[in-house]
DRENBAGU-455484 format. One record per atom (N, C-alpha, C, O): chain; atom name; y, z, x. Coordinates in Angstrom, 2 decimals, padded with zeros to 5 digits, m for minus. Last residue first. Example, Ala and Ser with C-alpha at 12.3 -4.5 7.8 and 13.67 -1.06 7.14 Angstrom:
A, N, m002.25, 007.08, 012.85
A, CA, m001.06, 007.14, 013.67
A, C, 000.03, 007.87, 012.90
A, O, 001.14, 008.04, 013.41
A, N, m005.69, 007.80, 013.19
A, CA, m004.50, 007.80, 012.30
A, C, m003.30, 007.80, 013.20
A, O, m003.32, 008.46, 014.24
This chain:
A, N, m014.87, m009.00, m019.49
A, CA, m015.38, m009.66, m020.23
A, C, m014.55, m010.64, m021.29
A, O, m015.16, m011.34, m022.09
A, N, m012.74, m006.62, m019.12
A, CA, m012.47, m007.98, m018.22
A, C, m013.44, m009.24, m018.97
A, O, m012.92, m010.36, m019.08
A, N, m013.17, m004.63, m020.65
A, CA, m012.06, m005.22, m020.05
A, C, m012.27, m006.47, m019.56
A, O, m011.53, m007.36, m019.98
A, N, m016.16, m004.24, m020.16
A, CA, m015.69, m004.08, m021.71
A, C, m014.43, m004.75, m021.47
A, O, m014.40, m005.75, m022.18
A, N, m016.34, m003.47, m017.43
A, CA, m017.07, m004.58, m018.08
A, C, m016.51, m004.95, m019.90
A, O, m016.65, m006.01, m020.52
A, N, m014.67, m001.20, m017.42
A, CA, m014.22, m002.37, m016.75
A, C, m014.95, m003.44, m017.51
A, O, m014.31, m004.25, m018.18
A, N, m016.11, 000.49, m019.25
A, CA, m014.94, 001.07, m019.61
A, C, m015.00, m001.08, m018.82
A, O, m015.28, m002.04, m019.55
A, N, m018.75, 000.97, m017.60
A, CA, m019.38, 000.02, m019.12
A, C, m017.65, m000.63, m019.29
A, O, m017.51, m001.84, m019.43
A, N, m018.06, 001.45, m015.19
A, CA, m018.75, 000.22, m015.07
A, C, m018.35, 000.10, m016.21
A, O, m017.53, m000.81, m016.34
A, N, m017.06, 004.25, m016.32
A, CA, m016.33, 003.07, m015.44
A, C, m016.69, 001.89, m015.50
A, O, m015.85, 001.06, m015.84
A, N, m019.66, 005.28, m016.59
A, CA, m018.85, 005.06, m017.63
A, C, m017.58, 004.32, m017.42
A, O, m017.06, 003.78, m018.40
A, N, m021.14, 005.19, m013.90
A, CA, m021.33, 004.50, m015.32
A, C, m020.22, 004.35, m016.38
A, O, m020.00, 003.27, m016.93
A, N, m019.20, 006.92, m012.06
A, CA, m018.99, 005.25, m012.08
A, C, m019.74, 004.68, m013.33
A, O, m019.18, 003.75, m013.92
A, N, m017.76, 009.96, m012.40
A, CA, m018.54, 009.10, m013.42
A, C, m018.88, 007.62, m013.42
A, O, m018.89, 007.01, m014.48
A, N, m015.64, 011.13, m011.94
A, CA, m016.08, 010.73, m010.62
A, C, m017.96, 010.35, m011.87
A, O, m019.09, 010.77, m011.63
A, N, m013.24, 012.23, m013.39
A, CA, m014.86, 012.46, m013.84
A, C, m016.00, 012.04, m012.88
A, O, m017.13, 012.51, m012.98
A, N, m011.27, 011.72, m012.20
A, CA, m011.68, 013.09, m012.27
A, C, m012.94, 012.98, m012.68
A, O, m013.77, 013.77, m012.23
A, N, m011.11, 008.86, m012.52
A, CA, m011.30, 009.60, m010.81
A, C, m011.26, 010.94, m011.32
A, O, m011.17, 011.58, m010.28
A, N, m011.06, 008.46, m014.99
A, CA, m011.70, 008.04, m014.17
A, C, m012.42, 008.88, m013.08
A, O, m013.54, 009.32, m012.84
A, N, m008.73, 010.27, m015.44
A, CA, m009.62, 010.65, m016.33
A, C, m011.28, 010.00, m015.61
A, O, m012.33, 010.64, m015.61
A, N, m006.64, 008.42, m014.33
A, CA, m006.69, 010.27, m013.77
A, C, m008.39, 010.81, m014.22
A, O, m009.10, 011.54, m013.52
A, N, m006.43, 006.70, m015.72
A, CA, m007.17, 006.42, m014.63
A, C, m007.08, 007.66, m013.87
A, O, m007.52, 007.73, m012.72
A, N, m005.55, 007.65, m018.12
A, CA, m006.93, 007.03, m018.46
A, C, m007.32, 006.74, m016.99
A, O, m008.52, 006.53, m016.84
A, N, m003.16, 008.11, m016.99
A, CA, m003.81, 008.97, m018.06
A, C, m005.25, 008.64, m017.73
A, O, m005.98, 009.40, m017.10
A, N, m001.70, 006.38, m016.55
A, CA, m002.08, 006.78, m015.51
A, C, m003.30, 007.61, m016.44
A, O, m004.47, 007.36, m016.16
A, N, m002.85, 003.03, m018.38
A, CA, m002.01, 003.91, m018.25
A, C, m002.69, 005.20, m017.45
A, O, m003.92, 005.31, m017.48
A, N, m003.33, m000.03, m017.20
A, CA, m003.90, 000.80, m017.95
A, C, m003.20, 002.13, m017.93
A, O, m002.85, 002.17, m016.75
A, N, m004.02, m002.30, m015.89
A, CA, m002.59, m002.45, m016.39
A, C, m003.02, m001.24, m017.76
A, O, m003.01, m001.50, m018.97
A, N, m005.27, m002.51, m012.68
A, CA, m005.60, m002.13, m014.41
A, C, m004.08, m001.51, m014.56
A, O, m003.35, m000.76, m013.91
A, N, m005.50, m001.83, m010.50
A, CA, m004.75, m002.88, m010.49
A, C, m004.15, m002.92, m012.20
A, O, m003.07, m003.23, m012.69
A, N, m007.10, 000.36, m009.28
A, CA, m005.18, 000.15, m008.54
A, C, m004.78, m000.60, m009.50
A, O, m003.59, m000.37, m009.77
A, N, m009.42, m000.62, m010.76
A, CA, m008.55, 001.16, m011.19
A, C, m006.78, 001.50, m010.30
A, O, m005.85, 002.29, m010.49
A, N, m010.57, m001.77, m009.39
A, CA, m009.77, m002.38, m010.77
A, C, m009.07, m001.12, m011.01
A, O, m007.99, m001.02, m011.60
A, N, m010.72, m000.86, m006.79
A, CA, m009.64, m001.93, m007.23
A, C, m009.42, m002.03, m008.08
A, O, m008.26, m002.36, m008.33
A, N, m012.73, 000.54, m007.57
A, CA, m011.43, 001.51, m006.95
A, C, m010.46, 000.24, m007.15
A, O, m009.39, 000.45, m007.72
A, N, m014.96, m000.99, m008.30
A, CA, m014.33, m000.31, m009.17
A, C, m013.54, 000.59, m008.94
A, O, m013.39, 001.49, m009.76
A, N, m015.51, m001.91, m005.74
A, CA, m014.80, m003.09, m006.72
A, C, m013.96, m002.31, m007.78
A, O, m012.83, m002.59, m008.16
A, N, m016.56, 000.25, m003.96
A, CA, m014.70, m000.91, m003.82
A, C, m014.55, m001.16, m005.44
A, O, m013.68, m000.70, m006.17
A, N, m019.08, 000.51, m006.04
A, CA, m017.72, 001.47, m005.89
A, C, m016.48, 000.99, m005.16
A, O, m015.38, 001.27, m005.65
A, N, m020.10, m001.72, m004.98
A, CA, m019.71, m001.46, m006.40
A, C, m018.89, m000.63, m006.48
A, O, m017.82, m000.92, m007.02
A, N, m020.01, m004.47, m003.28
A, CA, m019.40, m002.78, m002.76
A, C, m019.29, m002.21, m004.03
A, O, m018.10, m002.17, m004.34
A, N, m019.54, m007.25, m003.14
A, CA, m020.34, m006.64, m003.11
A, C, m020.50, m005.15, m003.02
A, O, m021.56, m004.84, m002.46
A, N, m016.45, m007.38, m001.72
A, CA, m016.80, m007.64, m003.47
A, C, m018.51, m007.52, m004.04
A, O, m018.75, m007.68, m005.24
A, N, m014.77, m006.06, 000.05
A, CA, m016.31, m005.82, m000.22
A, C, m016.54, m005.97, m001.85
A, O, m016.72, m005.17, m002.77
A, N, m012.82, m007.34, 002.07
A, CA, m013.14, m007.49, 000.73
A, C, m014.27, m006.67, 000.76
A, O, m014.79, m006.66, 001.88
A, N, m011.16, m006.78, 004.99
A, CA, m012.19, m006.89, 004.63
A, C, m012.85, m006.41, 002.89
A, O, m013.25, m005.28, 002.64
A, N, m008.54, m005.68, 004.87
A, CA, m009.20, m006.71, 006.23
A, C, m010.10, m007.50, 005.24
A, O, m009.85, m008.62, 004.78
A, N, m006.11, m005.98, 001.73
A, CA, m007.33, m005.42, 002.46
A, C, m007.88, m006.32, 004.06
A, O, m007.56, m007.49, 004.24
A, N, m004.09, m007.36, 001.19
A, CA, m003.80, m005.48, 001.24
A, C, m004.93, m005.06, 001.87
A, O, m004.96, m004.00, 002.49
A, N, m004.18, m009.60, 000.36
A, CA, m003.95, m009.09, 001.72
A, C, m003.50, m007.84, 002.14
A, O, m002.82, m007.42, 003.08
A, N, m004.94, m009.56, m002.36
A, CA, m005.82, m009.89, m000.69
A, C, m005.74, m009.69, 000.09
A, O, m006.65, m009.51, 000.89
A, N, m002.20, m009.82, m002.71
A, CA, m003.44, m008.46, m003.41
A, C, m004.55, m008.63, m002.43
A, O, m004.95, m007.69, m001.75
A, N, m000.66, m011.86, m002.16
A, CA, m000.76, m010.80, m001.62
A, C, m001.15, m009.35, m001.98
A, O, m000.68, m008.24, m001.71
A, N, m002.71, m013.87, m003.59
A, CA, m003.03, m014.02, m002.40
A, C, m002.12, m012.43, m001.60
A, O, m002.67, m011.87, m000.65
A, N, m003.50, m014.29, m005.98
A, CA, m003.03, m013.48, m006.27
A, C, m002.68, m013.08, m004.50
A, O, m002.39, m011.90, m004.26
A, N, m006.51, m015.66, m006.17
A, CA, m005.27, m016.04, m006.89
A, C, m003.63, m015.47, m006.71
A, O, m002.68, m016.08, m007.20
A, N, m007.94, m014.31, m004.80
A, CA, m007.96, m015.35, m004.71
A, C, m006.72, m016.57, m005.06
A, O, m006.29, m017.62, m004.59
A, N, m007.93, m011.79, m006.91
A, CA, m007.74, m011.87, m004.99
A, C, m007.53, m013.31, m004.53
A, O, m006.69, m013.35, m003.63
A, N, m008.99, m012.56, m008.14
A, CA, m007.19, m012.13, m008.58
A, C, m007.14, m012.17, m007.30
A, O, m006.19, m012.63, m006.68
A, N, m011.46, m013.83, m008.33
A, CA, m010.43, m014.38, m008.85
A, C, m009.09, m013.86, m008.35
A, O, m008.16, m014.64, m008.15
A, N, m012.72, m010.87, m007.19
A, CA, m012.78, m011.88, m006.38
A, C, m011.76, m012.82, m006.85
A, O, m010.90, m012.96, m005.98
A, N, m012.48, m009.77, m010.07
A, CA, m011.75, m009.12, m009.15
A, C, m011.67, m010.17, m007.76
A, O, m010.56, m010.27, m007.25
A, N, m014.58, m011.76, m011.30
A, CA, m013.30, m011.50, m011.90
A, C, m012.46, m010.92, m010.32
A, O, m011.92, m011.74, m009.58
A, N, m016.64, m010.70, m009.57
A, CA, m016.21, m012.24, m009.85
A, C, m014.37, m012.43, m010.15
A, O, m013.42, m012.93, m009.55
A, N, m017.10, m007.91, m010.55
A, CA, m016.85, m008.38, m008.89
A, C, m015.96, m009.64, m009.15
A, O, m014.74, m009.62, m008.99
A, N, m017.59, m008.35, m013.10
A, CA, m016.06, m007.62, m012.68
A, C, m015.85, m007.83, m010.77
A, O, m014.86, m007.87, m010.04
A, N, m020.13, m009.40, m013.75
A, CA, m018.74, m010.07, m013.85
A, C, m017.91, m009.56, m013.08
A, O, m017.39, m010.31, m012.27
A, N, m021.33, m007.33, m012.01
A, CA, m021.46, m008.24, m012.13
A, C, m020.99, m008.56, m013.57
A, O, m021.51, m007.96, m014.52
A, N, m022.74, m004.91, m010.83
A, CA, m021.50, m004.91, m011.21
A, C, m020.89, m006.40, m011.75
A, O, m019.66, m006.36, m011.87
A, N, m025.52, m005.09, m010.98
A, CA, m025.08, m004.99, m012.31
A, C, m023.59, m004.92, m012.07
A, O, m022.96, m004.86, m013.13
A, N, m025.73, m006.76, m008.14
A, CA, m026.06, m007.17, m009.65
A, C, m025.51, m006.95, m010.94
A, O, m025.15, m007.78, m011.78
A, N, m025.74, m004.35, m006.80
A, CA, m024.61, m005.19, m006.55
A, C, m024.31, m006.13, m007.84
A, O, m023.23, m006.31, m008.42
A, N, m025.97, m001.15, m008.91
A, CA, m026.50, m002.05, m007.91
A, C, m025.54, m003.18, m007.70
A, O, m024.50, m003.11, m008.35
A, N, m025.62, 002.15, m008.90
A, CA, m025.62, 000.74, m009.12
A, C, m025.15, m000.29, m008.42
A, O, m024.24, m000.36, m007.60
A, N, m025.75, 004.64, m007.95
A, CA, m026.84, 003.66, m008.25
A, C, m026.76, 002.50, m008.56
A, O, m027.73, 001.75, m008.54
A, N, m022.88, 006.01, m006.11
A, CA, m023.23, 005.49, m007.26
A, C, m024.71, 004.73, m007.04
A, O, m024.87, 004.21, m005.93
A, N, m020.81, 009.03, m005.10
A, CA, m022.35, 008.23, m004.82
A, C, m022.87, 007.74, m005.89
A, O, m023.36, 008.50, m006.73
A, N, m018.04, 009.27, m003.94
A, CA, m018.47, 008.84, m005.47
A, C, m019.98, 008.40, m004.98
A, O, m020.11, 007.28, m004.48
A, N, m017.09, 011.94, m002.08
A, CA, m017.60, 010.36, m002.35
A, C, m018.51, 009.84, m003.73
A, O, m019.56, 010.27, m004.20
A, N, m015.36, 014.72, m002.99
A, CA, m016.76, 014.45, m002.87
A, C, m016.48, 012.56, m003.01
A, O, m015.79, 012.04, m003.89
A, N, m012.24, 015.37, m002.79
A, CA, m013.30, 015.60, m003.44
A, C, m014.44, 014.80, m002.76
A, O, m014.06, 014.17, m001.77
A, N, m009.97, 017.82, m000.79
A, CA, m011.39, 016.57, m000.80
A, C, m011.98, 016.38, m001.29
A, O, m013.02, 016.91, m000.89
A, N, m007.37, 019.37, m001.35
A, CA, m008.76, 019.70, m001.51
A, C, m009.93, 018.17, m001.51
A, O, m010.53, 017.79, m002.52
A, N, m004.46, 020.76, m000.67
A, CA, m005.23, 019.04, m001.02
A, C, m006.35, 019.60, m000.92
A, O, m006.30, 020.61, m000.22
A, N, m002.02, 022.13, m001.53
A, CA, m003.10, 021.83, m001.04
A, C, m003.81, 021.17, m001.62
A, O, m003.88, 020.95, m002.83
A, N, 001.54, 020.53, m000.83
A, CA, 000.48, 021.73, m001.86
A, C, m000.66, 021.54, m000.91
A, O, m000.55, 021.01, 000.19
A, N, 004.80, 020.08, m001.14
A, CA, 003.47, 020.27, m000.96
A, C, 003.04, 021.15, m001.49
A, O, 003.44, 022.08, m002.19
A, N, 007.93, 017.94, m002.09
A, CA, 006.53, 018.29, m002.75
A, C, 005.37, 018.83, m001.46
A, O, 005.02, 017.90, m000.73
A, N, 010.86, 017.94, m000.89
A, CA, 010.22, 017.51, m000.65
A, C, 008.82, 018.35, m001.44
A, O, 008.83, 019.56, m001.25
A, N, 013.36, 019.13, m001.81
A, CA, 013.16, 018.47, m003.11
A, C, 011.50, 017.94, m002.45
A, O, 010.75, 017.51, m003.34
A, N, 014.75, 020.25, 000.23
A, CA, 015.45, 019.25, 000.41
A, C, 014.38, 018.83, m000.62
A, O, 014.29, 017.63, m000.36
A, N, 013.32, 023.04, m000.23
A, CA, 014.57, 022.94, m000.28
A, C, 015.27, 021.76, m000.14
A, O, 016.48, 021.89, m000.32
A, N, 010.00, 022.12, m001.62
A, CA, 010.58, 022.62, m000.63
A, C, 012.27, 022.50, m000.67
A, O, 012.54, 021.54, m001.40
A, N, 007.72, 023.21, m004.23
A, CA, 008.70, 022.33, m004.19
A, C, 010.04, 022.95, m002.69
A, O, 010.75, 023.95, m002.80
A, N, 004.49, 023.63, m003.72
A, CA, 006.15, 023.70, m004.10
A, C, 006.74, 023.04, m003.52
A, O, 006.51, 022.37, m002.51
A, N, 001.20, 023.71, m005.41
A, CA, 002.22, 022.26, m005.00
A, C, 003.93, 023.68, m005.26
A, O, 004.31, 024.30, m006.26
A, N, m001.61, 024.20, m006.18
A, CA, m000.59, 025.16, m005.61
A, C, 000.65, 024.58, m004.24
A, O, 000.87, 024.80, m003.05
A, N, m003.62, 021.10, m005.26
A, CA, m003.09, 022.28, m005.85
A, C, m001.91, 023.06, m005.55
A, O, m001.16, 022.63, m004.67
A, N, m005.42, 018.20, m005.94
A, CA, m004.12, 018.94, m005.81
A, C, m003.35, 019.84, m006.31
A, O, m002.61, 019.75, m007.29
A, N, m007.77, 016.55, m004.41
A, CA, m007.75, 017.39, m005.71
A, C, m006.28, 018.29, m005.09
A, O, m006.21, 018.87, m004.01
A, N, m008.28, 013.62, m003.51
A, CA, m008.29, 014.89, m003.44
A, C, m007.48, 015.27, m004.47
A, O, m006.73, 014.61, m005.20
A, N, m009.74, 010.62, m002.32
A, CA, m009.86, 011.05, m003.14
A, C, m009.63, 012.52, m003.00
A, O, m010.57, 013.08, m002.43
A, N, m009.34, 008.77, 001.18
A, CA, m010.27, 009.46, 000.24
A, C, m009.46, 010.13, m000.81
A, O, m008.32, 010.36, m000.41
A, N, m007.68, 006.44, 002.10
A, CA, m008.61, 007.39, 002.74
A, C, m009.53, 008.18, 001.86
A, O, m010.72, 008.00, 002.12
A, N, m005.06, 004.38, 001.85
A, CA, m006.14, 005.56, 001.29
A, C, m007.04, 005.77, 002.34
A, O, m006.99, 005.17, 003.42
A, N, m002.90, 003.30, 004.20
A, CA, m004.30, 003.45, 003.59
A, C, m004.67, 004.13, 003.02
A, O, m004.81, 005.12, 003.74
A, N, 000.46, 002.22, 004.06
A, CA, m000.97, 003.46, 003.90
A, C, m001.73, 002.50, 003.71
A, O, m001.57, 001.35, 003.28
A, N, 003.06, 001.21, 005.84
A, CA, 002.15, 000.57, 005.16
A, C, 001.00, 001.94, 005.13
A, O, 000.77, 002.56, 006.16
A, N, 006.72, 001.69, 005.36
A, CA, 005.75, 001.67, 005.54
A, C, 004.35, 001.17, 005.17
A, O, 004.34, 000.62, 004.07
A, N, 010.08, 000.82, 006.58
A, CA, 008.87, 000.31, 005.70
A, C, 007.46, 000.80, 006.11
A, O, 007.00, 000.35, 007.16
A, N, 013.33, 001.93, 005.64
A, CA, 011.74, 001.86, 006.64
A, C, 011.01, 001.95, 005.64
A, O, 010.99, 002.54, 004.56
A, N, 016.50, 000.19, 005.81
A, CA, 015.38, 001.05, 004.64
A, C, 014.17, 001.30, 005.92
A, O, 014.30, 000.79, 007.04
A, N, 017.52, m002.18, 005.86
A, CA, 017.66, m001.06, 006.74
A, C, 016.92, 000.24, 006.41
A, O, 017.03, 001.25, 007.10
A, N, 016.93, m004.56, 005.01
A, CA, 018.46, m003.33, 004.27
A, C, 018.26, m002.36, 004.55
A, O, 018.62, m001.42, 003.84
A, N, 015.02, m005.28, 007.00
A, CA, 016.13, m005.77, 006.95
A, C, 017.18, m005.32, 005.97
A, O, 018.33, m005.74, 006.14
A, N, 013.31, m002.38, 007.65
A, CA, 013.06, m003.41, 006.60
A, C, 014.70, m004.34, 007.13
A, O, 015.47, m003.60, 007.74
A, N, 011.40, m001.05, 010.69
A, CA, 012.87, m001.02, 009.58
A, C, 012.73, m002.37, 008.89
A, O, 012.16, m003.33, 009.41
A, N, 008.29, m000.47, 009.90
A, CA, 009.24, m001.18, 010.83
A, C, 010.47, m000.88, 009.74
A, O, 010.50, m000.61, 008.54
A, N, 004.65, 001.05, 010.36
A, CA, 005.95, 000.86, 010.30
A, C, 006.97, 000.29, 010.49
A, O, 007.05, 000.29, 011.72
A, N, 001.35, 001.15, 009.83
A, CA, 002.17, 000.51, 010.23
A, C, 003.56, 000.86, 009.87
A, O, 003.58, 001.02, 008.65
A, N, 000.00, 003.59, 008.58
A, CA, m000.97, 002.59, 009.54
A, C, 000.04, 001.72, 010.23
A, O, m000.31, 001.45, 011.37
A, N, m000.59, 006.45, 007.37
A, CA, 000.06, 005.34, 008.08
A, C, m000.24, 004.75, 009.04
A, O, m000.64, 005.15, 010.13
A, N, m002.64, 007.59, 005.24
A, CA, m002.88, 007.74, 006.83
A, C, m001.85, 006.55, 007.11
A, O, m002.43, 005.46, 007.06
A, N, m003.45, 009.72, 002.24
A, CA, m003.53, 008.42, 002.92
A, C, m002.97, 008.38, 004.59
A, O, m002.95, 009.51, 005.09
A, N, m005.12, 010.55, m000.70
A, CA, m004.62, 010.84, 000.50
A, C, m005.08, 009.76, 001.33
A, O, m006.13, 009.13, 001.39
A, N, m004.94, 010.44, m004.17
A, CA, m005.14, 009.57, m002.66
A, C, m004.55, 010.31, m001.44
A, O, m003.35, 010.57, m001.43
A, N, m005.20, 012.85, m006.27
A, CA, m004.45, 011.76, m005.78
A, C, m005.30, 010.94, m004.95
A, O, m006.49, 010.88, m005.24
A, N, m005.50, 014.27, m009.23
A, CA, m006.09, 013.80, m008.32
A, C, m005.27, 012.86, m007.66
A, O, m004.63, 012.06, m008.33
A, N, m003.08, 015.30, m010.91
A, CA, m003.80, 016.67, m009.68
A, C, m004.69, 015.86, m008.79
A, O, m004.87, 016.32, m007.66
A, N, m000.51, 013.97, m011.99
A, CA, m001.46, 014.14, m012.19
A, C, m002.66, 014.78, m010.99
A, O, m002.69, 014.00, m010.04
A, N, 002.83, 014.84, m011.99
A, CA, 002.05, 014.28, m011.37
A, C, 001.04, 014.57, m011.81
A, O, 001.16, 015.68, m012.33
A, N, 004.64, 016.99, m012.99
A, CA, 004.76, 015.56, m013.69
A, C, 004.06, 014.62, m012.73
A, O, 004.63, 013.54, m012.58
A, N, 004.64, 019.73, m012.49
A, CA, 003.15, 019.09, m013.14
A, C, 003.43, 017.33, m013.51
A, O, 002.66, 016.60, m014.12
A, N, 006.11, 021.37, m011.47
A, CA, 005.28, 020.62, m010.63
A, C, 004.18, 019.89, m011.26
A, O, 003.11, 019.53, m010.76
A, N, 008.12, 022.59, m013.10
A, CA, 006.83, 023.20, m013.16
A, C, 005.67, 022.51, m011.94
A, O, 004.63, 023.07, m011.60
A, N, 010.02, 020.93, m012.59
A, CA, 010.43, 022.19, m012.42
A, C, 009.23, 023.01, m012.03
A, O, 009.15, 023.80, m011.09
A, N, 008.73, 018.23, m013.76
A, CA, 009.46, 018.54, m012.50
A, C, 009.68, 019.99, m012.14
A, O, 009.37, 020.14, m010.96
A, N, 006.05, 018.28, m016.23
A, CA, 007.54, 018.89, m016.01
A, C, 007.83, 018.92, m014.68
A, O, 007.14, 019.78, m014.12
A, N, 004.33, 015.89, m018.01
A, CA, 004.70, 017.02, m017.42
A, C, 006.00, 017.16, m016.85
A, O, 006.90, 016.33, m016.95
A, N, 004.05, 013.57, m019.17
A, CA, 004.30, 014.64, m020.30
A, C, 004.24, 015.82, m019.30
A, O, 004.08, 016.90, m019.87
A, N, 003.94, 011.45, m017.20
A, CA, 004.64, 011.97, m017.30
A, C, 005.10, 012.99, m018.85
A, O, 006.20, 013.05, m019.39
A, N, 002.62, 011.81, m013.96
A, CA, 002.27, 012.52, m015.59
A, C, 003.30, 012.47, m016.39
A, O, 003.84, 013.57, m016.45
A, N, 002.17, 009.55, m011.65
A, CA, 003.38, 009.95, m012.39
A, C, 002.42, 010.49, m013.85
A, O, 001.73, 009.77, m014.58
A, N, m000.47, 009.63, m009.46
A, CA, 000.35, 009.19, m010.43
A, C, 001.03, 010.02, m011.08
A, O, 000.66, 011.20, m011.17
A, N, m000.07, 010.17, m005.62
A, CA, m000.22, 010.84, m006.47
A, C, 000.25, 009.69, m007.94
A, O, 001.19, 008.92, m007.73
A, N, m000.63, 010.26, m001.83
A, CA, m000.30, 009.62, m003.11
A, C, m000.45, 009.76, m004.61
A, O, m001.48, 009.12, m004.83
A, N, m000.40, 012.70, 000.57
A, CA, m000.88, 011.91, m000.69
A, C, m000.23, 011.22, m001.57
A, O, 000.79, 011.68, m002.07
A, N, m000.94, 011.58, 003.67
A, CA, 000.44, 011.90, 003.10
A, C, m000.52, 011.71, 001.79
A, O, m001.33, 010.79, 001.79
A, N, m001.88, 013.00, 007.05
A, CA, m002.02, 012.24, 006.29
A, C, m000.77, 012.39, 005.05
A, O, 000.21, 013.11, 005.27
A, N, m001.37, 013.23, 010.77
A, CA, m001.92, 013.72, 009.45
A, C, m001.62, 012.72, 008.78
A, O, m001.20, 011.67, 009.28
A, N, m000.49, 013.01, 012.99
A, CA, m001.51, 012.06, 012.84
A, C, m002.08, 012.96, 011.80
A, O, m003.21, 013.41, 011.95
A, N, 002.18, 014.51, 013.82
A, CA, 001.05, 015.13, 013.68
A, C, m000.68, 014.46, 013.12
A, O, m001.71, 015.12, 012.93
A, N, 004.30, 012.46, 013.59
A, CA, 004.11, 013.17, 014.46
A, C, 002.17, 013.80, 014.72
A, O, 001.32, 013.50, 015.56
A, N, 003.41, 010.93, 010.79
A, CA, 003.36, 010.53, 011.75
A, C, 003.06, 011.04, 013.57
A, O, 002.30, 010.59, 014.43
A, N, 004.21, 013.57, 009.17
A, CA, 002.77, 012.76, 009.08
A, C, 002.38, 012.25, 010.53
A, O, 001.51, 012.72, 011.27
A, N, 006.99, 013.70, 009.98
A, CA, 005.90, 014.99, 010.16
A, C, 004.63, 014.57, 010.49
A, O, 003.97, 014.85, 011.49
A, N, 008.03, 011.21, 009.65
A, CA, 007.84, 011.84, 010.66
A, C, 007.04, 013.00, 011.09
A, O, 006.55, 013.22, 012.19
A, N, 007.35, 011.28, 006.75
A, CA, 006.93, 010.10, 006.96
A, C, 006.84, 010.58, 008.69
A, O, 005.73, 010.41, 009.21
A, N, 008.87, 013.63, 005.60
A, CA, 007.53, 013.70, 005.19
A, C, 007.10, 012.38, 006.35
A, O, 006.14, 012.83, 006.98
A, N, 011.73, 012.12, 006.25
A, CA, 010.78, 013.71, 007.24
A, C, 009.51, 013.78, 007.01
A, O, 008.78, 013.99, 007.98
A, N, 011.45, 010.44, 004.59
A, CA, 011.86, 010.22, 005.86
A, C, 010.97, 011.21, 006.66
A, O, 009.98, 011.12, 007.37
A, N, 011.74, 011.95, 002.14
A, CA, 010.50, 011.16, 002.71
A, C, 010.60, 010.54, 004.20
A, O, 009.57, 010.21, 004.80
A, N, 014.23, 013.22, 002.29
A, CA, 012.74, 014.31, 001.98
A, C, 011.69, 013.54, 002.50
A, O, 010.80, 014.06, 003.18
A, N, 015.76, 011.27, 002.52
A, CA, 015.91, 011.80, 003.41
A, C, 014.49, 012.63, 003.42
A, O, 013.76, 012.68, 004.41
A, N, 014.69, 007.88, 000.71
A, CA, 015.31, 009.29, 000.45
A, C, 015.42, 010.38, 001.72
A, O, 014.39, 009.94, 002.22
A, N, 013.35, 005.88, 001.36
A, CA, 014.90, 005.89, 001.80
A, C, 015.22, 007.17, 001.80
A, O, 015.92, 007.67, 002.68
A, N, 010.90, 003.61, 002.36
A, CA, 011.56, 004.67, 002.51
A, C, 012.40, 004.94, 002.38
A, O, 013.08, 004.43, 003.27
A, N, 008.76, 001.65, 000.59
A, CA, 009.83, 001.81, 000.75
A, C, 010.11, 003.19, 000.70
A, O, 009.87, 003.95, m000.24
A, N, 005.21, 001.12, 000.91
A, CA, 006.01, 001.85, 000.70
A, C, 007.43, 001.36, 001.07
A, O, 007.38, 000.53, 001.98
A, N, 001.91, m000.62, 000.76
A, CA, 003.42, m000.81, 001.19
A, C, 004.70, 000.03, 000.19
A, O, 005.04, m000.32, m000.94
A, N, m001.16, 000.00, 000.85
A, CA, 000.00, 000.00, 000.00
A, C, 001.23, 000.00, 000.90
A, O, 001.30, 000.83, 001.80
């Protein structure tokens, strides 16, 4: 993912990370929750690892993440320049049974947008449109679906009911 930096809070978040070859999470917008309360984010995020940087030409800094894995987000304050932490907790790798076969349309389909769609392709080295769990972390970036329903995903860490939820979509 390609970030735009400007605010001063992310600046520092972006040097801390950087300094200390830690990581930064990425989080969706809740938004029936409250700023004050720390809840207008949803608790599973992405934690992610900068991979590239450069000043943008309006002078802005540009960064590029990777995910990295899936964590659970807690006991989040809010620091004096507005910057967000908390603790991150790791959830578990989605270990799925299914097979390359049954993901089948939604690889195809997802192979299309990549294809079509040439700088969605180039967010990745290496496709794994054989990879049932890739395929179904992509449709879950790309799904024009509200954060709600993809919080509900990655909390249930459930790939059947994902598979049937995508195959029902894209079909």
């Amino acid at each position: 993912m390609a970030l735009r930096i400007f605010e001063p809070r992310y600046v520092r978040m972006v040097k801390e990370v950087c300094a200390g070859n830690g990581q930064l999470v990425v989080c969706m917008l809740n938004t029936q929750g409250e700023k004050e309360a720390n809840t207008h984010f949803y608790p599973v995020g992405t934690a992610a690892t900068v991979i590239d940087f450069d000043m943008l030409d309006d002078g802005l800094l540009g960064i590029k993440v990777a995910g990295v894995n899936c964590v659970e987000i807690s006991n989040v304050k809010t620091e004096p320049d507005g910057l967000r932490t908390g603790h991150c907790q790791p959830l578990p790798d989605w270990h799925c049974d299914i097979t390359s076969q049954q993901i089948s349309p939604i690889d195809e389909r997802l192979q299309e947008i990549f294809e079509r769609y040439a700088e969605v392709g180039q967010l990745y080295d290496v496709p794994e449109f054989r990879n049932p769990i890739w395929v179904m972390y992509r449709w879950l970036e790309l799904l024009p679906v509200d954060a709600k329903q993809k919080q509900y995903f990655l909390a249930q860490r459930d790939c059947h009911k994902l598979l049937d939820y995508l195959k029902a979509l894209v079909q």
